[in-house]
N, C-alpha and C positions, 0 to 999 in steps of 0.2 A: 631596316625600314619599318617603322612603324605602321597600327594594322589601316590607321585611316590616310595615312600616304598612301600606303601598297594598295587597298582599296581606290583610291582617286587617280592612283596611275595606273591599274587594271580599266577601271570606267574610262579614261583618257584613251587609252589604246585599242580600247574597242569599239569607242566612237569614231577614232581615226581611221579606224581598218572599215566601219559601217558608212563613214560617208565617203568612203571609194568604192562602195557594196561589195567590200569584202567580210570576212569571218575570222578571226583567228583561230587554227585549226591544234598547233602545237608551240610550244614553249621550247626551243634548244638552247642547251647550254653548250658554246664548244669546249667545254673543260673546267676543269673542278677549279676554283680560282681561290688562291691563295694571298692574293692582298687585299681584300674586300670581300664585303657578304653581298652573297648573291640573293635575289627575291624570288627569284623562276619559280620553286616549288609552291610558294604563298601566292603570286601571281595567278602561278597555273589554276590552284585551286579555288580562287575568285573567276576565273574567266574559263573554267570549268573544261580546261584543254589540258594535254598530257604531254609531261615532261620529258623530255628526247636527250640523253646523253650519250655518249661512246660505251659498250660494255664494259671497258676499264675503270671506269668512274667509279668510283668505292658509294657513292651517296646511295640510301637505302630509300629514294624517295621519285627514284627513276621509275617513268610507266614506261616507257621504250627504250630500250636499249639496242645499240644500231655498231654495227661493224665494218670494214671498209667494204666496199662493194654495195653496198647496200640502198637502196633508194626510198627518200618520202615520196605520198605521191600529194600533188594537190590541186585536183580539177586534171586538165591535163600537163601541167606542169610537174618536173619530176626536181629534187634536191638530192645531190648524187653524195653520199658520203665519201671522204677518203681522209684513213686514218692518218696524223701528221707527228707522231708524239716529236715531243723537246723542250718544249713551253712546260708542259706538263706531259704524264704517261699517257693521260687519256684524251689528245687536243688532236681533234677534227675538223678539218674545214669541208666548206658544202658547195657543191659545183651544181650551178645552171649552166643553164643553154650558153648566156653573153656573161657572163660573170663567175667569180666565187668569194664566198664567204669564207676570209681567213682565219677567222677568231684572233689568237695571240702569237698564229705561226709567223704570218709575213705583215708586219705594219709597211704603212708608208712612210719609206723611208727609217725603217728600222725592221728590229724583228723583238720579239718575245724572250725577254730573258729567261737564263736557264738555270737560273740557281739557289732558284725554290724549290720547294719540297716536290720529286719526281720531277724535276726537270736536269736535260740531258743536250749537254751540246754536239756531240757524237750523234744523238738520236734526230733533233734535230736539222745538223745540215745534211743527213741522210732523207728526212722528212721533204725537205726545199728541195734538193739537185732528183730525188730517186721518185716525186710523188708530185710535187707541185709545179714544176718547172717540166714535167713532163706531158700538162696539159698545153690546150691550146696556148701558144701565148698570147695569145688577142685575149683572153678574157678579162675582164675589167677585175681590179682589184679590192676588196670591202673587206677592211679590217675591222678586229672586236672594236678598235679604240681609234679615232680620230680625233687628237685634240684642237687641231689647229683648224680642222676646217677642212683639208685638202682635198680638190678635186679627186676623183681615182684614177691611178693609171693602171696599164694593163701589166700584166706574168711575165712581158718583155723586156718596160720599162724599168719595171723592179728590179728585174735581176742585172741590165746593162749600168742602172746609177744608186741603189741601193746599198749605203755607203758601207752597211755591216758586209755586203759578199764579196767584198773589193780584197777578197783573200785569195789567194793562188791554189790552196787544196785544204783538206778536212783538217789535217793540222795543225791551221796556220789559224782556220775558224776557230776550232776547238779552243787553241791558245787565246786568241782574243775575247770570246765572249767567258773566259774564266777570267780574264785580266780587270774586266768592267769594274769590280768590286763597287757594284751596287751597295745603296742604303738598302736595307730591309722593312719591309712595310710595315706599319704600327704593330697593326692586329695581324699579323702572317700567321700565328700558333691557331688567336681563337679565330679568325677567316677561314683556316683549314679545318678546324677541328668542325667546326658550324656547318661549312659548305660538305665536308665529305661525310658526316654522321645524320645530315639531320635538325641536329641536336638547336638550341639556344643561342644565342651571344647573349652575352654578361648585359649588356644592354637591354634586350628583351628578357631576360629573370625577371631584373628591377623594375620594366617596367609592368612584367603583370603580376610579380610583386604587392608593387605600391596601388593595383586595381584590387587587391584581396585583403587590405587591412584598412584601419585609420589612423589617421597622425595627431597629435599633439602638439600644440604652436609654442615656440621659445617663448612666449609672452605669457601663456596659461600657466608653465611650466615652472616657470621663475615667478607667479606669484603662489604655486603651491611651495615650492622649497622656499619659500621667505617667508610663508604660512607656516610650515613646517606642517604641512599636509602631508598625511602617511596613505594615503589612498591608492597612490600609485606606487609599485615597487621600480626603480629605475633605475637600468642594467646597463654599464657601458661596455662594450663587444672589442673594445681597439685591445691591442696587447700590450703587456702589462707595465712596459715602460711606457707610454704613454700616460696610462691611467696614473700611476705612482704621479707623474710630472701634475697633473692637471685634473680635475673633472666635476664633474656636475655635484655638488652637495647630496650627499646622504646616498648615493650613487652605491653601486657593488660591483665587483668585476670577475665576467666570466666572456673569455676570447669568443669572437666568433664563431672558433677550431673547435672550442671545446663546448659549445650552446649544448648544442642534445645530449652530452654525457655530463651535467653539471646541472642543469636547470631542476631537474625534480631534487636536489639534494638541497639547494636555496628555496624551490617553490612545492612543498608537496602537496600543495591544493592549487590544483591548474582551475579555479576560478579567482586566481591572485591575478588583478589587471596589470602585468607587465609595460612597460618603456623602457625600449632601447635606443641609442644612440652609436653612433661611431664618429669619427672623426669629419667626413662630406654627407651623411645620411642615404648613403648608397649601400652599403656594409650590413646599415641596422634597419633597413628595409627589406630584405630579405629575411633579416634574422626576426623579426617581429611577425613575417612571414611563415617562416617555418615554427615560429611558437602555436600559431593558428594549427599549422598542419598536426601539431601535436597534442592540441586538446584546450590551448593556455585561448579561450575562445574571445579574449579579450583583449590579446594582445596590443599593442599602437609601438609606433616610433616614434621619434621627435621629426618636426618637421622643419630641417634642416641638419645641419653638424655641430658637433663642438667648436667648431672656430665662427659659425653662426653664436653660437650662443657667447664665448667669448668676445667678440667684435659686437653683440646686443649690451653689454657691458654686465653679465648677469652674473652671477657670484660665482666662485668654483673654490676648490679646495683640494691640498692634494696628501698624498698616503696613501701605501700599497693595501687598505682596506679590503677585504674580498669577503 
């Protein structure tokens, strides 16, 4: 999410919470989610409340970290934790008075697959029969996810017509939710590696990237190489069968892989105005980035790809030139 979305849906939700004169007190996540990036941390820190996860949660960006038994308090309303892993290790759902929040343990009419990273179908239907099914079952049900819309039913309903429990013992669960053989989500690696470290999505590099340099338009660029203007030195970043196949006129090629071990051997006056390219201009936006972080204070990209520049009908030329 970007920082003026997550900005606009922080103000969103705090005017929603403001004109029922409430506050937003804390941000929980019920579990580190591994097919999408989560905003809770970026949130939290726009709307100035603290992030609540399970203490299994690997993410280093927890302020609260909460175990079973444990209770929020807010006002005199209490949110009871009880640990659920299966979905994932560290998925907790949270018990009020007339309800609970399932996260990704018990949807309606389904339940949380288990065979993503730290999920357990054993741990799981242990989670449902030994933790959740042992609350009231009048409590009304609220899953992480409703797509459809569905009204909620109660800890009863689920477990009497809830067509994943319609197994006879742990076995028979165990077997089917291994049988599902799910697609795997786009982004599962970088979703994980993002939501449990911290860290970036490839998405946000690029984009604060492309806020720390400047570009070069396929149009400027093509009438300097038709000038045979030497003012700019112009680096294509793709690897090297690409480059051999196609590339920009008077071009040089040094990968991606190898920019920081290579660049001062072609440029050893880092006030040489570098351009870089790659193939979508996602690649040499970065890369024209980190020439910045290393001194080349004038670095640019092209502003767009080479298949922009090809499809502009602009010249190219090809040879393993380097």
């Amino acid at each position: 999410m970007r920082g003026g979305s997550r900005r606009a849906r922080a103000e969103r939700y705090a005017a929603t919470a403001a004109a029922r004169g409430l506050a937003i007190q804390y941000l929980i996540d019920t579990h580190t989610h591994a097919d999408h990036f989560s905003a809770t941390r970026h949130i939290a820190r726009d709307l100035g409340a603290p992030v609540v996860m399970h203490r299994a949660s690997p993410a280093p960006f927890v302020d609260l970290a909460v175990q079973d038994g444990d209770s929020l308090a807010l006002g005199t309303l209490r949110l009871r934790v009880v640990h659920t892993p299966g979905h994932t290790a560290d998925s907790m759902c949270l018990v009020l008075p007339d309800r609970v929040l399932t996260g990704d343990t018990l949807l309606l009419g389904s339940l949380g697959r288990t065979d993503l990273p730290t999920g357990n179908a054993e741990a799981l239907w242990d989670s449902l029969h030994e933790h959740l099914f042992a609350l009231d079952p009048a409590l009304l049900v609220h899953p992480g996810h409703n797509y459809k819309s569905a009204p909620p039913t109660t800890l009863a309903e689920q477990r009497a017509t809830n067509p994943r429990l319609a197994v006879p013992d742990r076995a028979a669960f165990v077997a089917e939710m291994s049988a599902r053989n799910l697609e795997l989500p786009r982004h599962v690696t970088e979703a994980l590696r993002t939501n449990a470290s911290g860290g970036k999505p490839v998405s946000q590099l690029i984009h604060d990237a492309a806020r720390a340099i400047a570009f070069m338009s396929i149009g400027e660029l093509r009438r300097r190489v038709e000038e045979r203007r030497s003012e700019v030195a112009i680096v294509d970043v793709r690897e090297a069968d690409a480059f051999a196949a196609s590339h920009v006129p008077g071009a040089i090629h040094i990968p991606r892989g190898q920019l920081e071990l290579l660049v001062d051997r072609h440029f050893p006056d880092p006030a040489t105005r570098v351009l870089t390219y790659c193939e979508f201009g996602k690649i040499s936006t970065l890369a024209a980035a980190t020439l910045r972080q290393m001194g080349f204070a004038s670095a640019i990209a092209l502003d767009g790809g080479f298949r922009d520049w090809v499809a502009a009908g602009a010249p190219v030329e090809s040879g393993a030139k380097t």
